[in-house]
MIDOSE-1310 file (N, C-alpha, C; in nm, 2 decimals, decimal comma, always signed):
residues 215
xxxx	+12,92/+9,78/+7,86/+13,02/+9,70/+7,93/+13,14/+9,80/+7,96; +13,19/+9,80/+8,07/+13,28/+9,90/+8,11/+13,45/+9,83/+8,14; +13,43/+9,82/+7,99/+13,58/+9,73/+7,90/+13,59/+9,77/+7,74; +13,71/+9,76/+7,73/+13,79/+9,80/+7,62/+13,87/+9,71/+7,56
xxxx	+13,94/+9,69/+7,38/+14,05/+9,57/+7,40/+14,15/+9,71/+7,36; +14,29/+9,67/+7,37/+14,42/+9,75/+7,33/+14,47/+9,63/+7,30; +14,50/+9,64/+7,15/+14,61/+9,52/+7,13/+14,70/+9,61/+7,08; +14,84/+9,53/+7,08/+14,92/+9,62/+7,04/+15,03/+9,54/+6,93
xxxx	+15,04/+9,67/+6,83/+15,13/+9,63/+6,74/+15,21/+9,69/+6,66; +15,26/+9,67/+6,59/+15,37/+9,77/+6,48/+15,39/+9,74/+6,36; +15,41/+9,85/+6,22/+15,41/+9,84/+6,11/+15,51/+9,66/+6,05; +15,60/+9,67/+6,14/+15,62/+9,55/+6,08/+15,57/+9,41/+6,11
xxxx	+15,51/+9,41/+6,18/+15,41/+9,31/+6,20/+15,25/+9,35/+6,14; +15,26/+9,41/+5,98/+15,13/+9,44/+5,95/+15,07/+9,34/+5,87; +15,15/+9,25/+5,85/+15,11/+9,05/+5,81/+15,02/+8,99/+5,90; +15,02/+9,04/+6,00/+14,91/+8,95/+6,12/+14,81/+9,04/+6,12
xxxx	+14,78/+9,15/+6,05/+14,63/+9,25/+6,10/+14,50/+9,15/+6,06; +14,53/+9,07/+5,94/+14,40/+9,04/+5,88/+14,38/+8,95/+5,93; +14,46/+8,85/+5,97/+14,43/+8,70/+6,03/+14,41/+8,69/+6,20; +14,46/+8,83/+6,22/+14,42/+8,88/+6,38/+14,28/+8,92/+6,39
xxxx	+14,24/+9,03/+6,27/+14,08/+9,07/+6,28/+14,03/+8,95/+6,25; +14,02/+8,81/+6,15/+13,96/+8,72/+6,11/+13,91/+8,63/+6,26; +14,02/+8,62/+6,33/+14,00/+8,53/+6,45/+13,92/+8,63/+6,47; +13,95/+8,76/+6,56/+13,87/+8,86/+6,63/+13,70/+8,86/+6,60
xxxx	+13,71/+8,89/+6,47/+13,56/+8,91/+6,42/+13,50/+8,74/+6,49; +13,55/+8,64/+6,48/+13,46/+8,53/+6,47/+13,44/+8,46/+6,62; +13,55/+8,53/+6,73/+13,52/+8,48/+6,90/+13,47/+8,61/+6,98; +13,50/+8,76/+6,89/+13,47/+8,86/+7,00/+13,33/+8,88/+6,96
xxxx	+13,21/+8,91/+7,02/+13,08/+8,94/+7,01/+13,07/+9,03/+7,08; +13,13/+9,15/+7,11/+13,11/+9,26/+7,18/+13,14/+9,35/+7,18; +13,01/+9,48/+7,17/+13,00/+9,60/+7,18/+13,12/+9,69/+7,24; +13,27/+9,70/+7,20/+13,36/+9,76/+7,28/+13,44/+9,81/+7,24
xxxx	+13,51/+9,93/+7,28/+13,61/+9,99/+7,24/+13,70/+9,91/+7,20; +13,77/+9,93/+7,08/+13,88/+9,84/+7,03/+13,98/+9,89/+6,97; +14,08/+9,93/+7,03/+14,20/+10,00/+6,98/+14,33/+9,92/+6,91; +14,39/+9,97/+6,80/+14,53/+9,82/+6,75/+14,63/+9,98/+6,78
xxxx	+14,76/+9,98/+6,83/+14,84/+10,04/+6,79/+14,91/+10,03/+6,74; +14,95/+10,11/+6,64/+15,09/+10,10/+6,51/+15,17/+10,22/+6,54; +15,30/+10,18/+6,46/+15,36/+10,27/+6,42/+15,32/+10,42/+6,33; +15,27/+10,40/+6,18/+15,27/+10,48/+6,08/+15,13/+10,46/+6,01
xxxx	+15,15/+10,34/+5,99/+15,02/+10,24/+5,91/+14,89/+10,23/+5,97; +14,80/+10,27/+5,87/+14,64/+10,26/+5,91/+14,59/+10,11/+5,86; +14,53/+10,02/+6,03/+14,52/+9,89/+5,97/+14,38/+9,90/+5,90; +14,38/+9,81/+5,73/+14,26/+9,76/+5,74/+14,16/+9,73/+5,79
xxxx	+14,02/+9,80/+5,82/+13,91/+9,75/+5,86/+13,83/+9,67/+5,84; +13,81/+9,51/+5,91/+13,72/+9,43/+5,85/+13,57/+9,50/+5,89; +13,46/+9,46/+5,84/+13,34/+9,47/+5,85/+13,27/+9,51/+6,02; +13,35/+9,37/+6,06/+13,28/+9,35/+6,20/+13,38/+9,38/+6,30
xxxx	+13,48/+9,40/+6,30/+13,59/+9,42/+6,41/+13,56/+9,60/+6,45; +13,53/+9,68/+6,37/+13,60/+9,80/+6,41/+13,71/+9,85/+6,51; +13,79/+9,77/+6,44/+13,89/+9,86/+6,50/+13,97/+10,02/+6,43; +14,00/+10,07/+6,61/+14,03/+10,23/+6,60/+14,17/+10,22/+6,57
xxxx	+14,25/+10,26/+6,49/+14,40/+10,25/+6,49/+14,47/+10,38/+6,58; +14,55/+10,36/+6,64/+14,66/+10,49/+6,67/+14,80/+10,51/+6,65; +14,85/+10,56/+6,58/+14,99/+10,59/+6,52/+15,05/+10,64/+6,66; +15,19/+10,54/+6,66/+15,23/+10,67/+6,77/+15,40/+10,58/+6,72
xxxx	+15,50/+10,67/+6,66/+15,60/+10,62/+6,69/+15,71/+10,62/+6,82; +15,84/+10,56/+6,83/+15,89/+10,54/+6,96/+15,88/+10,41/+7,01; +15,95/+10,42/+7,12/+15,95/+10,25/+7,25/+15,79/+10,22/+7,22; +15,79/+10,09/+7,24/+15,68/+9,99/+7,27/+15,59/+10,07/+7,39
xxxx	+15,65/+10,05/+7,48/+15,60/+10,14/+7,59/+15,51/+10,26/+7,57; +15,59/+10,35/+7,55/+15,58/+10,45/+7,46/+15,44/+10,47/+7,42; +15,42/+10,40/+7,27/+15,30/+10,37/+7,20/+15,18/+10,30/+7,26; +15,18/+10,22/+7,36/+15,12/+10,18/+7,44/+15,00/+10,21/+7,51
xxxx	+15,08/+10,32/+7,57/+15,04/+10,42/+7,64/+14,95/+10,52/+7,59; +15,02/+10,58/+7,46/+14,94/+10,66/+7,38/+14,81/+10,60/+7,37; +14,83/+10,41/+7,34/+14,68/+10,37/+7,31/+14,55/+10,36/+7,43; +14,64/+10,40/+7,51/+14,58/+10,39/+7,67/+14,48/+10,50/+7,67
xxxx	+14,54/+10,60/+7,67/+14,54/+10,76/+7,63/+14,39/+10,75/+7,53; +14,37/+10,71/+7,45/+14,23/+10,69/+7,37/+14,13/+10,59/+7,45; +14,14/+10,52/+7,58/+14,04/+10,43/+7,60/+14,00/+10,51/+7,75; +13,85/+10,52/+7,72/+13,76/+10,60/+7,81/+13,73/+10,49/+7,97
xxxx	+13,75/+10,35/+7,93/+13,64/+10,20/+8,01/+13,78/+10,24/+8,15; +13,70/+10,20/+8,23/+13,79/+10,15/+8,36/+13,92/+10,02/+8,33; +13,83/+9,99/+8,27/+13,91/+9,80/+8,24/+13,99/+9,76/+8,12; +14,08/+9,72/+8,06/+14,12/+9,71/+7,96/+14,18/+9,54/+7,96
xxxx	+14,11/+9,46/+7,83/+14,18/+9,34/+7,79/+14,29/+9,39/+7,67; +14,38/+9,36/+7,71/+14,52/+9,39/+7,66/+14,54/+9,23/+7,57; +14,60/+9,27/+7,43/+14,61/+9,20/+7,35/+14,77/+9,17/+7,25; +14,84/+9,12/+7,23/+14,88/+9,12/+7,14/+14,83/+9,08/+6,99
xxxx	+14,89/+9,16/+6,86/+14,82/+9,11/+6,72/+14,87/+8,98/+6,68; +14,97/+8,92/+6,78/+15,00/+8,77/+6,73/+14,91/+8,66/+6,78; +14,84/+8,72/+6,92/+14,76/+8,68/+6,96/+14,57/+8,62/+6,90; +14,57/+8,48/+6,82/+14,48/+8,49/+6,73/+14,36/+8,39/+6,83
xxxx	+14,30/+8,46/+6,85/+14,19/+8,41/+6,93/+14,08/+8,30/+6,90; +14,11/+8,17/+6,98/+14,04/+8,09/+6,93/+13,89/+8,03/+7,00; +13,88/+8,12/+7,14/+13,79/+8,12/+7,23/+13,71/+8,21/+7,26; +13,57/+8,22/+7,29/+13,45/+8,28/+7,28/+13,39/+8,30/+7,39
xxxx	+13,46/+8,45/+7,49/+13,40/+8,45/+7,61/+13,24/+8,50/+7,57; +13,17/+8,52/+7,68/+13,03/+8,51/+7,64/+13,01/+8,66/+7,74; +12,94/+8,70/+7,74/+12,90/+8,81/+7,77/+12,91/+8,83/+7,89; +12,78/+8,74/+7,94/+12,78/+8,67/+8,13/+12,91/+8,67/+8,15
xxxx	+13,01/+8,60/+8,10/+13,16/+8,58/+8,15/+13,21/+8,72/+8,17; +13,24/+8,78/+8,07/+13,32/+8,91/+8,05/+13,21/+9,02/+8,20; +13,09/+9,00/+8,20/+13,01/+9,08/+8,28/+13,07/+9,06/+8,39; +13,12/+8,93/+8,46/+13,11/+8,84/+8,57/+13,26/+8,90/+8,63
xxxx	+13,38/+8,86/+8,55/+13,50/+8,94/+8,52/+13,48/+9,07/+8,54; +13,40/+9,15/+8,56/+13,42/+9,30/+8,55/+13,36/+9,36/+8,70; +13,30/+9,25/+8,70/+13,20/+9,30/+8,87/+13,31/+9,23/+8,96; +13,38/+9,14/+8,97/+13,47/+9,06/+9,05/+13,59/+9,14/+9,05
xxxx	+13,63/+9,26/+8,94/+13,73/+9,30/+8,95/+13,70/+9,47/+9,01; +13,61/+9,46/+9,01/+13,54/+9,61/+9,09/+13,52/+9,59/+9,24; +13,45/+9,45/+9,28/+13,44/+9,40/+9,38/+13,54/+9,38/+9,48; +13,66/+9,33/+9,41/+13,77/+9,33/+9,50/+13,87/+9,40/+9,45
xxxx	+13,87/+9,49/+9,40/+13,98/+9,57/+9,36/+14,11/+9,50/+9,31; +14,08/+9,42/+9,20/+14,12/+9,38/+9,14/+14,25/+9,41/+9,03; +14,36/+9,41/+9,01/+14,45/+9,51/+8,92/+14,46/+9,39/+8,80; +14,51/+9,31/+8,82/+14,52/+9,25/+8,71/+14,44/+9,09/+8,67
xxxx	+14,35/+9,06/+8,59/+14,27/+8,95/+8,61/+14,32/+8,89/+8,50; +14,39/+8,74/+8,48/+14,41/+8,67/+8,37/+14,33/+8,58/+8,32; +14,27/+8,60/+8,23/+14,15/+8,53/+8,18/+14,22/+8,39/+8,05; +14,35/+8,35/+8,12/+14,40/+8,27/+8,01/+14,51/+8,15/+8,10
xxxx	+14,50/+8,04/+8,06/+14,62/+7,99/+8,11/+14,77/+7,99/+8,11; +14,82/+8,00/+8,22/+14,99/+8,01/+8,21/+15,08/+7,93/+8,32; +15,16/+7,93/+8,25/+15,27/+7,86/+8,34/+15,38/+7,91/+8,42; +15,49/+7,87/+8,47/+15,55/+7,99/+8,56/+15,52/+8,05/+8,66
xxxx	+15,40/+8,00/+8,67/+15,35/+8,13/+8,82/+15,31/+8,10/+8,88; +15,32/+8,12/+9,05/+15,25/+8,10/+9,18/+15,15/+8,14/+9,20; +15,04/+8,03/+9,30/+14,93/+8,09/+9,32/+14,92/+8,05/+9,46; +14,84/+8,17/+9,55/+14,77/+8,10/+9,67/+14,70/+8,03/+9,67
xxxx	+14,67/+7,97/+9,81/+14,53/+7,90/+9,78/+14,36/+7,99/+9,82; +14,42/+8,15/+9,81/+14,29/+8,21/+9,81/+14,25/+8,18/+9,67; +14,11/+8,19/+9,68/+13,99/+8,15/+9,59/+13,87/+8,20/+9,61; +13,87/+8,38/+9,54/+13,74/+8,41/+9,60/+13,65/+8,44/+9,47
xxxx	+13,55/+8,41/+9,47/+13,47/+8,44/+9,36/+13,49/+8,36/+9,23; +13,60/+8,25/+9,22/+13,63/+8,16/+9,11/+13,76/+8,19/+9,05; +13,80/+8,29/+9,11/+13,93/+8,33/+9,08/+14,08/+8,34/+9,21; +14,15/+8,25/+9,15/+14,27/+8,23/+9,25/+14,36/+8,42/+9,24
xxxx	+14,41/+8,41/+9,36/+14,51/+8,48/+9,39/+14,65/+8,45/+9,36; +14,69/+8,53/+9,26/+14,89/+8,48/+9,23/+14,96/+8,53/+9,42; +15,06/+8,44/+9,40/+15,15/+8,43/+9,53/+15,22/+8,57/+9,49; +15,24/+8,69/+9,58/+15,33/+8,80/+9,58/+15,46/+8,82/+9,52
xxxx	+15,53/+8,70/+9,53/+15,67/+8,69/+9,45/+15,63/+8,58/+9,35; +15,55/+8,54/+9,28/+15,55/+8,50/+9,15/+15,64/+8,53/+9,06; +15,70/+8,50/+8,98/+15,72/+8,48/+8,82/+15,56/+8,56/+8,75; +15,60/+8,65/+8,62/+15,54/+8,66/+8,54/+15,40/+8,75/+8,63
xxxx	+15,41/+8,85/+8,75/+15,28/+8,88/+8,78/+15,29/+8,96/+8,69; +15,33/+9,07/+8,62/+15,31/+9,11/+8,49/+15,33/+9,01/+8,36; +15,26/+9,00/+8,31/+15,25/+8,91/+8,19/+15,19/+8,98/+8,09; +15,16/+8,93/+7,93/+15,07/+8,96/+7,84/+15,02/+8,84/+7,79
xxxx	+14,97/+8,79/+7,86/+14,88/+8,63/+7,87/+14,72/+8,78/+7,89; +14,65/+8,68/+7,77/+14,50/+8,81/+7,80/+14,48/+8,82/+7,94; +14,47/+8,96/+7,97/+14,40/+8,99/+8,10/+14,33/+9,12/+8,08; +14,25/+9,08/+8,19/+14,16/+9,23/+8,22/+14,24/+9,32/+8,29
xxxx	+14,29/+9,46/+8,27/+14,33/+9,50/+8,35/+14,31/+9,62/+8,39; +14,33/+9,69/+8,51/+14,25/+9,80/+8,59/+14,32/+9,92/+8,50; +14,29/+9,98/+8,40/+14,34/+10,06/+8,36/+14,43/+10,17/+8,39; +14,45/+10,19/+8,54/+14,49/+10,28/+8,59/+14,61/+10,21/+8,63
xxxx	+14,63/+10,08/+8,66/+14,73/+10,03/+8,72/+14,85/+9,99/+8,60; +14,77/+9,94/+8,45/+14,84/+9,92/+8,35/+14,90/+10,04/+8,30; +14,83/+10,13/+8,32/+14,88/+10,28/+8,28/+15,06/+10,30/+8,41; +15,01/+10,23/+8,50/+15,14/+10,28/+8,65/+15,25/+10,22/+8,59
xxxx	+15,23/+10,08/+8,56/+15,33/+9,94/+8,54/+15,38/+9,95/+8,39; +15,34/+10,04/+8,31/+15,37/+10,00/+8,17/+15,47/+10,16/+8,13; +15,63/+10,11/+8,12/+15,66/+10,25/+8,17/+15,71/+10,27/+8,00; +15,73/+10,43/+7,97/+15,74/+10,43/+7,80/+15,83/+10,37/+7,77
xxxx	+15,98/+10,33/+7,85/+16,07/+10,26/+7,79/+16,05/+10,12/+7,77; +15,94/+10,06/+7,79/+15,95/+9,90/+7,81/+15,94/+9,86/+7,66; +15,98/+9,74/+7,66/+15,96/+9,65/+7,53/+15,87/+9,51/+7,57; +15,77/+9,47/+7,48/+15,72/+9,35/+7,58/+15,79/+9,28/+7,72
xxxx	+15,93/+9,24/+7,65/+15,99/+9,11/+7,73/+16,03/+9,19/+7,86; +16,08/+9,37/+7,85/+16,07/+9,43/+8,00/+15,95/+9,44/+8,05; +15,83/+9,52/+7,98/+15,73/+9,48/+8,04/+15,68/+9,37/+8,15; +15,67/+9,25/+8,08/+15,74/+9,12/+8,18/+15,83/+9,07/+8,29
xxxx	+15,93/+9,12/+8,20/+16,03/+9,04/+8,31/+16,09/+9,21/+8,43; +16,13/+9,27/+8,42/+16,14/+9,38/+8,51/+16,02/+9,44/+8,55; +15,87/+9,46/+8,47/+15,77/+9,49/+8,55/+15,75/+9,38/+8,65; +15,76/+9,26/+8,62/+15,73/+9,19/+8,77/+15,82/+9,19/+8,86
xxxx	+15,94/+9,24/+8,85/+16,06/+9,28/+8,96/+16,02/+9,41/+8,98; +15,96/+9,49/+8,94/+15,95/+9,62/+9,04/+15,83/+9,61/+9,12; +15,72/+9,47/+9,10/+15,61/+9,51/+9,17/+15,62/+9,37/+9,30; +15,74/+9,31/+9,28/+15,74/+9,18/+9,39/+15,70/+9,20/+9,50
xxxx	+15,64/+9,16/+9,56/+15,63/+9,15/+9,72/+15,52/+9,27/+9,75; +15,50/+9,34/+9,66/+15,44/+9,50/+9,69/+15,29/+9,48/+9,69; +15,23/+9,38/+9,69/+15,11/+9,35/+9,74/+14,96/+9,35/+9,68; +15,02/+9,39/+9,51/+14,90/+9,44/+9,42/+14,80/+9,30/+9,39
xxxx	+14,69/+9,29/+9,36/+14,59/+9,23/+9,43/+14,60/+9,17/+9,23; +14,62/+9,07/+9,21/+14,66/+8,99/+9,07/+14,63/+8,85/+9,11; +14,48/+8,80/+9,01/+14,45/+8,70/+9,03/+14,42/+8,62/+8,83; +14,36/+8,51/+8,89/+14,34/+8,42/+8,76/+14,22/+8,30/+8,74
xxxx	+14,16/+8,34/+8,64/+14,09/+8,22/+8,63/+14,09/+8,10/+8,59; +14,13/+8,00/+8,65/+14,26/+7,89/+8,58/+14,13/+7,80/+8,54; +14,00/+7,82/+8,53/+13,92/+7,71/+8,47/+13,89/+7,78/+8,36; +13,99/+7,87/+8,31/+13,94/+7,90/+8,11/+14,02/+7,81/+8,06
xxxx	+13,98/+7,72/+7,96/+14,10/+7,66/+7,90/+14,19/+7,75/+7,76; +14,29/+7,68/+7,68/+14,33/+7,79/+7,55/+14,28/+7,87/+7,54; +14,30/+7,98/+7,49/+14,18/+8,09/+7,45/+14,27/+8,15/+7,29; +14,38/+8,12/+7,30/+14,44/+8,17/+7,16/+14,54/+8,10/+7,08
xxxx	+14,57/+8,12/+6,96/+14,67/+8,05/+6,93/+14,82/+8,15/+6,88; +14,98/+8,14/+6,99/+15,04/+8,23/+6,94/+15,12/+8,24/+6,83; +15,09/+8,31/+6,72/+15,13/+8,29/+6,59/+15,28/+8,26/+6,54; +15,37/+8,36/+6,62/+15,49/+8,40/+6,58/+15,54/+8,42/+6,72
xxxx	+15,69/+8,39/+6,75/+15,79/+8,41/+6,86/+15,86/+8,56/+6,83; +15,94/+8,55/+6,90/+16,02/+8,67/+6,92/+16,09/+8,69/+6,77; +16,10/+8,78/+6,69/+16,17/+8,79/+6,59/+16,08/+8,74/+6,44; +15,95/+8,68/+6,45/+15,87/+8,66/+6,39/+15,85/+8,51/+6,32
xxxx	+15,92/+8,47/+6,40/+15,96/+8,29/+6,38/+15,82/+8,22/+6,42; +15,78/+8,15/+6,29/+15,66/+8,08/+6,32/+15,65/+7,98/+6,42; +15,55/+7,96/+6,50/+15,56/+7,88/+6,61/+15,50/+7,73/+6,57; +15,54/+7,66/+6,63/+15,53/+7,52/+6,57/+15,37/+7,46/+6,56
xxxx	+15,32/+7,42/+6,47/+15,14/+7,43/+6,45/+15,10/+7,53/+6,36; +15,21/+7,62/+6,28/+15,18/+7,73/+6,22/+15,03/+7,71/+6,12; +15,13/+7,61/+6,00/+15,10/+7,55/+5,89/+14,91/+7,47/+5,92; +15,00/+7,44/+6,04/+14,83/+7,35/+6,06/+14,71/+7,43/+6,11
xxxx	+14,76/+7,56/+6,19/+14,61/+7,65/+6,26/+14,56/+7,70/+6,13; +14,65/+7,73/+6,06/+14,58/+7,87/+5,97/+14,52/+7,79/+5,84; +14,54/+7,60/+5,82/+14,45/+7,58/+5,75/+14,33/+7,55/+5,81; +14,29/+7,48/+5,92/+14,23/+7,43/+5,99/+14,11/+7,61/+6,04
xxxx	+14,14/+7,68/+6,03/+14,09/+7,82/+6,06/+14,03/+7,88/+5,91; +14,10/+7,80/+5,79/+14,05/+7,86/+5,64/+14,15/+8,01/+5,64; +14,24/+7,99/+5,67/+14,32/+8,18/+5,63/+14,43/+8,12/+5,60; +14,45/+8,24/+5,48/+14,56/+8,23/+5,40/+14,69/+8,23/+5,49
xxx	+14,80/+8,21/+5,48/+14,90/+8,21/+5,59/+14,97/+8,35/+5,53; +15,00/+8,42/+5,63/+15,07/+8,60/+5,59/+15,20/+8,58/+5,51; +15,27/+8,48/+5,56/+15,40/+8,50/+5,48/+15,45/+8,33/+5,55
């Protein structure tokens, strides 16, 4: 499969490696490059995840990139480690996603649901088209993305929330071909907010999932 995951993360968020690999190991089923980035820290290896770590200190951006820099695939599902995955694409799916985004030259494909954002009413292949001046065409809602374009848009100064909110102000109107699958339902649960504030459900996912809660 000609996909990769990059999730991204940093030493002080090294409370979510094990309950990140735990979900991972138990919805990902696939043979794929899997990169975490950190700061300093070598993450624990579960059994079945293999994940590759890469140290890179500096901006968010910055390190990012670096992890970019290690993935050979055309394609990359971009992750965050808060991001605990409660959904089980299937192979056919991910296969399906990969030919539709080669097919139409595709830059960014969101394989998750979101709010905030415009869509056309093109619909080719099962996947809508975002409206050009959308809200959020850069997002880190999971997507598949063209590696070369994520490599353009992800500049070393960014921090997530620029990432977001100023990458999709430098690409408005400019025509990049960003679409979505809006018949996936949930696909994850997000652990922690900005600053590391548990998100409301905390207490209840991580018993209901059997994991110890990080802190």
């Amino acid at each position: 499969m000609n996909l990769a995951v990059l999730i991204g993360s940093c030493d002080a968020y090294k409370e979510l490696w094990e309950p990140f690999q735990i979900c991972f190991d138990k919805n990902w089923k696939h043979n794929t490059q899997n990169i975490i980035v950190t700061d300093t820290l070598q993450v624990p290896v579960n059994t079945d995840t293999h994940l590759q770590t890469v140290n890179e200190t500096g901006s968010w951006g910055k390190r990012m990139r670096k992890g970019l820099d290690s993935i050979s695939s055309d394609y990359v599902l971009f992750l965050l480690e808060d991001y605990l995955l409660t959904y089980t694409y299937t192979e056919e799916q991910l296969e399906n996603y990969i030919y539709i985004c080669k097919k139409h030259n595709i830059d960014r494909l969101q394989i998750s649901p979101s709010g905030h954002q415009l869509y056309t009413n093109i619909i080719v292949d099962g996947v809508t088209k975002f409206s050009n001046n959308s809200q959020y065409l850069i997002s880190m809602q999971p997507s598949i993305w063209k590696k070369s374009f994520l490599y353009e848009v992800l500049l070393p100064e960014y921090s997530p929330w620029d990432f977001e909110i100023q990458g999709s102000n430098k690409i408005l109107t400019e025509g990049y071909n960003i679409v979505i699958d809006k018949k996936v339902p949930s696909v994850y649960f997000n652990a922690v907010r900005r600053g590391k504030e548990k998100s409301p459900g905390w207490e209840e996912f991580f018993q209901q999932q059997g994991i110890k809660e990080p802190f």
